[in-house]
N, C-alpha and C positions, 0 to 999 in steps of 0.2 A: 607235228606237221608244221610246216614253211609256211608263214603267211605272208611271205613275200618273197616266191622263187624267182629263179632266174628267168626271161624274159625266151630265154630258147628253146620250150617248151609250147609247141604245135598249140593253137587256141581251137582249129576246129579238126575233123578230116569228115571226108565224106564218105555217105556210107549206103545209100541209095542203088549202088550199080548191080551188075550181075546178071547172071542168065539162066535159062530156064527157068521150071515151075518157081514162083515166089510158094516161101514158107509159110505155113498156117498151122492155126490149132484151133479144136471147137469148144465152144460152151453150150453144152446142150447141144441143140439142134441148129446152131449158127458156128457159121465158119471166121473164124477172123484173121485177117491178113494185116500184120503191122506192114506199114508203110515207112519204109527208114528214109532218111532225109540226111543228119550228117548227127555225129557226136561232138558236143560243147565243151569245151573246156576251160571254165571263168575263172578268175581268181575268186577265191572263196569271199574277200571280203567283197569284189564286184555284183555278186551273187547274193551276199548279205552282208549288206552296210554295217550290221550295228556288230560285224566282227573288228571293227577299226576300234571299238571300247572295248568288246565284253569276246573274250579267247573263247576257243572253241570248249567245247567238254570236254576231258580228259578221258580216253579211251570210248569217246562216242563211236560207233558201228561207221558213221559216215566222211569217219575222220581218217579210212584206213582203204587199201584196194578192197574192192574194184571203185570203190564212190569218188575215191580218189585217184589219182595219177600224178607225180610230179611235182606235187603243191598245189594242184588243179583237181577243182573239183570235175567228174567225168557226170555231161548231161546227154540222155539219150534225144533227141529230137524224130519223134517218127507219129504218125496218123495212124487211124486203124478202120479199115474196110473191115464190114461188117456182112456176109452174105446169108439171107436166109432164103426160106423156100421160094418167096414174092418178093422181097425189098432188097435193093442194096445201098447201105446208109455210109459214108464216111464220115468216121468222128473227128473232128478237125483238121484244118488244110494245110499245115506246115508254113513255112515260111516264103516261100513263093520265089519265082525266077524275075529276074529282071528289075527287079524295084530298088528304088535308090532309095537305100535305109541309111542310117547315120553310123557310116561302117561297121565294121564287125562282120561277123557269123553270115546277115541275111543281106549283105550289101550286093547288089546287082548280080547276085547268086545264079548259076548254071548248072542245076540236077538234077539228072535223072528220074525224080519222082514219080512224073506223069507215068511215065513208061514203064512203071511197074505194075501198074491196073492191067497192059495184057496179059502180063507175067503172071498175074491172078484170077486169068483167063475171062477178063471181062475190059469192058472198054469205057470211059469216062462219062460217056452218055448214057451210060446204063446206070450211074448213080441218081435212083432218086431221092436223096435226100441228105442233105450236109447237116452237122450236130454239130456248134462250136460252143465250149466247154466255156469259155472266153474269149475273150477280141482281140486278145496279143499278137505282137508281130507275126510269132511263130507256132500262130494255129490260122492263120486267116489268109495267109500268104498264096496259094493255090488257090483261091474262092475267085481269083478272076485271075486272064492273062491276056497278055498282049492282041490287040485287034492289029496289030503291025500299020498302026496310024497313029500312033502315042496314045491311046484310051487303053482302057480299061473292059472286057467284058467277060462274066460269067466263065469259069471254066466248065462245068458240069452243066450244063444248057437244059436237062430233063431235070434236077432235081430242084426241091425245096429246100432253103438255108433257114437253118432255125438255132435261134437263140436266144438267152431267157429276155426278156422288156427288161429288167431292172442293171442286167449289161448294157446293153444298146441303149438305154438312156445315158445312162453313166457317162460314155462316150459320145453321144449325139445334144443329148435335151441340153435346155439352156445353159445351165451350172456346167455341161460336162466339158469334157477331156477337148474337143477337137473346138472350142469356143475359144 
């Protein structure tokens, strides 16, 4: 594999769109609905630094299609609603619309995401409950959207966001990330 292809090779495409029923499968007795957003395509060493020393493994699984494309590694980016008899939980919020990231992938972004929740025959207010796995750009992104006044508020207005304390400090408390 290239560890340094040529530059004209597609970095993201989106993949959010489409119509009628959204696709699901169950576990048990919950329905789950991946929420697609767009697929990634980093350079392998922008994805993992310490490829600029240490080459990949020879004939690794992830070194070959589908993991790869191009010289690019292929990243899925998508959420997943979660529907059971009484809750419906979305496991992290993708990347979000409108926000000025430090280019790339999630830069000032415009996707269809939201608009898959009817596709899944339910509507955004009917989430009670947000799970972020972690605080990264691209699970947190959707957890609020434009008040169309430059703020910021809540997308999912009926649910509960929860995630672990020893994340959200990491990121908040004195020592952390946003200090």
């Amino acid at each position: 594999m290239s560890q340094h292809p040529q530059d004209s090779a597609p970095r993201w495409q989106d993949t959010g769109g489409g119509e009628g029923p959204l696709w699901s499968f169950h576990v048990g007795e919950v329905e789950v609905f991946p929420i697609r957003e767009v697929d990634y395509f980093p350079l392998p060493s922008d994805f993992f630094p310490q490829l600029e020393t240490e080459p990949w493994t020879e004939g690794a699984f992830y070194t070959t299609e589908p993991f790869t494309r191009d010289g690019r590694i292929v990243l899925n980016q998508e959420a997943h609603l979660l529907k059971t008899k009484d809750r419906l939980i979305l496991v992290d919020a993708g990347g979000g619309n409108g926000k000025p990231r430090n280019g790339g992938v999630f830069d000032r972004a415009d996707r269809p995401f939201l608009e898959q929740f009817a596709r899944a025959g339910v509507s955004i207010d009917d989430v009670d409950t947000v799970v972020f796995t972690h605080l990264h750009v691209d699970h947190v992104g959707f957890a609020t959207s434009s008040d169309g006044a430059g703020g910021w508020v809540p997308t999912f207005p009926n649910a509960r966001y929860l995630v672990v304390k020893e994340e959200f400090d990491w990121w908040t408390g004195p020592e952390g990330r946003w200090r």
